[in-house]
N, C-alpha and C positions, 0 to 999 in steps of 0.2 A: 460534426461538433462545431458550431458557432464561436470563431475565434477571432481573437482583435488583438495587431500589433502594435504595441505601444513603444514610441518612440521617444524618449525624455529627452531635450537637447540644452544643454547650459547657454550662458550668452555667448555669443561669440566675441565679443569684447575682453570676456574674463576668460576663456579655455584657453588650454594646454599654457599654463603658468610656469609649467617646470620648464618649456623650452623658453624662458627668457633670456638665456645667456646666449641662447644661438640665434632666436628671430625677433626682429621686431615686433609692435602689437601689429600692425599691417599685416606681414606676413603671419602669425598667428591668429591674424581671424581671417585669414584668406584659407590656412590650412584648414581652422575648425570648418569654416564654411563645404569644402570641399568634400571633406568625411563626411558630416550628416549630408550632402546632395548624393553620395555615393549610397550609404548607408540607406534611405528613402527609396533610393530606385534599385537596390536589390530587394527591398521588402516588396516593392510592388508588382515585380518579376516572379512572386510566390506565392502558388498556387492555392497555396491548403488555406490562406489567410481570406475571410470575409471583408476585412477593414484594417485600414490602418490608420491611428493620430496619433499626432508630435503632441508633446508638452511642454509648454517653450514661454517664456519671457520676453524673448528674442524678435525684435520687429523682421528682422531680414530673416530667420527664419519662417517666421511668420508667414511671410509673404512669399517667399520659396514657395511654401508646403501646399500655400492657397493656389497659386498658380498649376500647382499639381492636382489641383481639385481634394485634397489631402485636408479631413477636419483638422485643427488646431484648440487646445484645449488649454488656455491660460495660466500659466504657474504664476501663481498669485503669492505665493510663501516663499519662492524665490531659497530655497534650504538646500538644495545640488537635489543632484538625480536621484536620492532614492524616494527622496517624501514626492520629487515630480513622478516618478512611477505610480506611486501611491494613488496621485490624483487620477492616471490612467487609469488603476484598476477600479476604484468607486468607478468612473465611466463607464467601465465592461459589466459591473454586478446591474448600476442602474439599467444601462440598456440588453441588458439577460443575457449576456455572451458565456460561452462554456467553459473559455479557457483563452487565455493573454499569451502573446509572446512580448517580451520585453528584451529589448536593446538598445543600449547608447549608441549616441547619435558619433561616438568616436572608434568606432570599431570598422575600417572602408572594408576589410578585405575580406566582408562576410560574402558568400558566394550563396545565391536564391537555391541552388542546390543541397548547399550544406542545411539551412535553415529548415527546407523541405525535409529533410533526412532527422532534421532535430525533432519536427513535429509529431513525425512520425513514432515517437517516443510515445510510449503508453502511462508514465508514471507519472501518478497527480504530478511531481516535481521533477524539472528536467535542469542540472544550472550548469552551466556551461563555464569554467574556469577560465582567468588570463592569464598568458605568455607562463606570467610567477608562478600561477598554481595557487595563488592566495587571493586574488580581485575575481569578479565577476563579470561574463563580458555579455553574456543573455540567461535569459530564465523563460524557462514556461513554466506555466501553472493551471491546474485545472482540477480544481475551481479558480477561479480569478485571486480567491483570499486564501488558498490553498496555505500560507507563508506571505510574511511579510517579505517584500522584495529589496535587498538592498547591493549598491553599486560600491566602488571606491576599491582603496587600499583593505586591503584585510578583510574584505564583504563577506567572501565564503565563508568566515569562521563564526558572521555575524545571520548564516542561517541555518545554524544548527539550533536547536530547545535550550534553553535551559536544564542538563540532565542528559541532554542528548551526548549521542556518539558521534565522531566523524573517523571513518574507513579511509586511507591511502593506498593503492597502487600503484606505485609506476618505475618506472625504468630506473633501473642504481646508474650512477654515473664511475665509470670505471677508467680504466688507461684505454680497454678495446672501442670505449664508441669513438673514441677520435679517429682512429682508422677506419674502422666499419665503415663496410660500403653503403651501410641507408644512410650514415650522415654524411658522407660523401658524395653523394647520388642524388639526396632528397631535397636540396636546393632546386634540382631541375627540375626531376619526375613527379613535385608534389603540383607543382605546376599545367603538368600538365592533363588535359581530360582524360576519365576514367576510362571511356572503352583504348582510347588509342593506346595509355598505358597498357592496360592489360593485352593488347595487341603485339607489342614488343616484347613484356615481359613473358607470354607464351612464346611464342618464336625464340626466342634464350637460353628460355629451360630446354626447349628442347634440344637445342643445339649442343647447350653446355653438361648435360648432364651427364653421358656419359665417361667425359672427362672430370666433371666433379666425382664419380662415386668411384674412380679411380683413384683420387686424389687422397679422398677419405679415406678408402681403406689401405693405403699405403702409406702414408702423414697424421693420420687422424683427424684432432678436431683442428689443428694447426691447417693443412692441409684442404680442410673446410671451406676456410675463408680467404682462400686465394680467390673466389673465382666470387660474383657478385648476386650469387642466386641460395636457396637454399636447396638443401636436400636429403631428404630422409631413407636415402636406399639401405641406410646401420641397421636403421629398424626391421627390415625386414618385407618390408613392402612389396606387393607386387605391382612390376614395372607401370602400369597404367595408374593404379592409388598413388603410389611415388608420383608421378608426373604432375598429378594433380594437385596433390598438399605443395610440391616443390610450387609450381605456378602461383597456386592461392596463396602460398608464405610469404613469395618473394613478391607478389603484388603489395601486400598488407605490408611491406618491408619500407617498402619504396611509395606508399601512397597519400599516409594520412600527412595534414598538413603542420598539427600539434604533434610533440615527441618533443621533449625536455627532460633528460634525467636528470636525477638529484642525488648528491651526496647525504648516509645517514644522519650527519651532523646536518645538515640543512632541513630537511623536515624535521626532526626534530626542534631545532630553535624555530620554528615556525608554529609548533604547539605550542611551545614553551612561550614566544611573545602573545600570544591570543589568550594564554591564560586556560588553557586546558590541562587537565589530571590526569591520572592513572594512563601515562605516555607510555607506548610499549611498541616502539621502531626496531626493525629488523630486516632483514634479509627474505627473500621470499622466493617460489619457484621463477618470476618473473621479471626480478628486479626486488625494492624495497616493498614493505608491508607496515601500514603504523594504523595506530587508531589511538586516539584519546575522550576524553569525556569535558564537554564542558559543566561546568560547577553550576549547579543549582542556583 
């Protein structure tokens, strides 16, 4: 499938306005600068991509992008990232491409792995949330017009239908995660590469498990989370299936690089400022569960 990365980048004169009270305009177009040269050269570290072009206003990136041998595609409307997306995707329909990835040019700590891992996604739409859980920080699309692409404050609410739904999962924010050993843990271990992780976190389980499933069943679920692995020996498991859910848990525990819970009151006011209906936040096997409907 014939795909092309589109890179929308603002001026670097005008980016990161909110950090005015901490940096200079100097330092904040040194910073913007920095990100999209990051951002650029993870994209081009990425296998699954045929092409990639910036769309940019921006003489200095301009002239980055060219020295990378990298097209450049004129934002003439000059309207922030999402209408320069825009101009991307006409670019990928004109020249027949199957399918776009799109990312601001202010996202550094995109790793050519993780994006790999995103394309690999099968659904026309793939959008990838920020930090909040409410901006947008990549999209794929395929077909190119699959949805209109948009970036900012509040984006994700602005790519559901008219009519449409949007679904919520994720982690409730409780008194336990501030101990819990993933947020404790996961500042290091997200950091670092997958096989070595998983190289540790087997040698652990193994080690620790027999002292965990003593633990459990003498403490219970208290007694659980003494130790920094999981373990499912309650269930019944034979010792070798234990071993293995216990490793793959504790891998997935300690891996991914997003993991933000939320309080019920906080997604909710998150529908609730977007302007969506029929709000029905809850509790779920997993953490929280919400889904509301945008209005017609």
């Amino acid at each position: 499938m014939r795909t092309l990365a589109i890179l929308p980048v603002k001026s670097f004169g005008t980016a990161k306005q909110r950090l005015s009270g901490s940096l200079g305009a100097g330092a904040r177009q040194a910073l913007a600068r920095a990100m999209f040269s990051d951002v650029l050269g993870s994209l081009q570290r990425v296998g699954g991509l045929d092409d990639v072009v910036v769309v940019t206003a921006d003489r200095v990136a301009e002239a980055a992008s060219a020295a990378d041998g990298v097209r450049v595609l004129a934002d003439t409307v000059q309207a922030g990232q999402s209408e320069a997306a825009l101009i991307g995707v006409r670019h990928a329909l004109a020249e027949g491409y199957e399918r776009v990835l799109l990312v601001p040019g202010d996202t550094p700590l995109l790793e050519p792995g993780d994006l790999a891992g995103l394309l690999a996604v099968t659904h026309p739409v793939a959008i990838v949330p920020d930090r909040h859980g409410t901006g947008t920080n990549a999209l794929v699309l395929s077909p190119p017009d699959a949805i209109e692409p948009s970036f900012g404050p509040d984006s994700l609410a602005r790519h559901v239908k008219p009519g449409g739904s949007l679904v919520i999962d994720c982690y409730a924010k409780r008194w336990t995660h501030v101990i819990g050993w993933k947020y404790i843990l996961r500042p290091i271990t997200r950091r670092m590469d997958k096989p070595t992780l998983y190289g540790i976190v087997d040698r652990w389980v193994t080690r620790l498990l027999p002292l965990s499933t003593f633990l459990r069943r003498n403490f219970g679920a208290v007694g659980a989370r003494i130790l920094p692995i999981l373990n499912y020996a309650h269930w019944g498991l034979p010792p070798e299936l234990n071993k293995q859910w216990s490793t793959l848990d504790t891998f997935d525990h300690y891996s991914p690089w997003y993991d933000r819970p939320q309080t019920l009151k906080t997604v909710r006011g998150w529908y609730q400022k977007n302007g969506f209906r029929d709000i029905d936040v809850r509790y779920g096997a997993n953490g929280i569960v919400a889904s509301g409907r945008r209005p017609d």
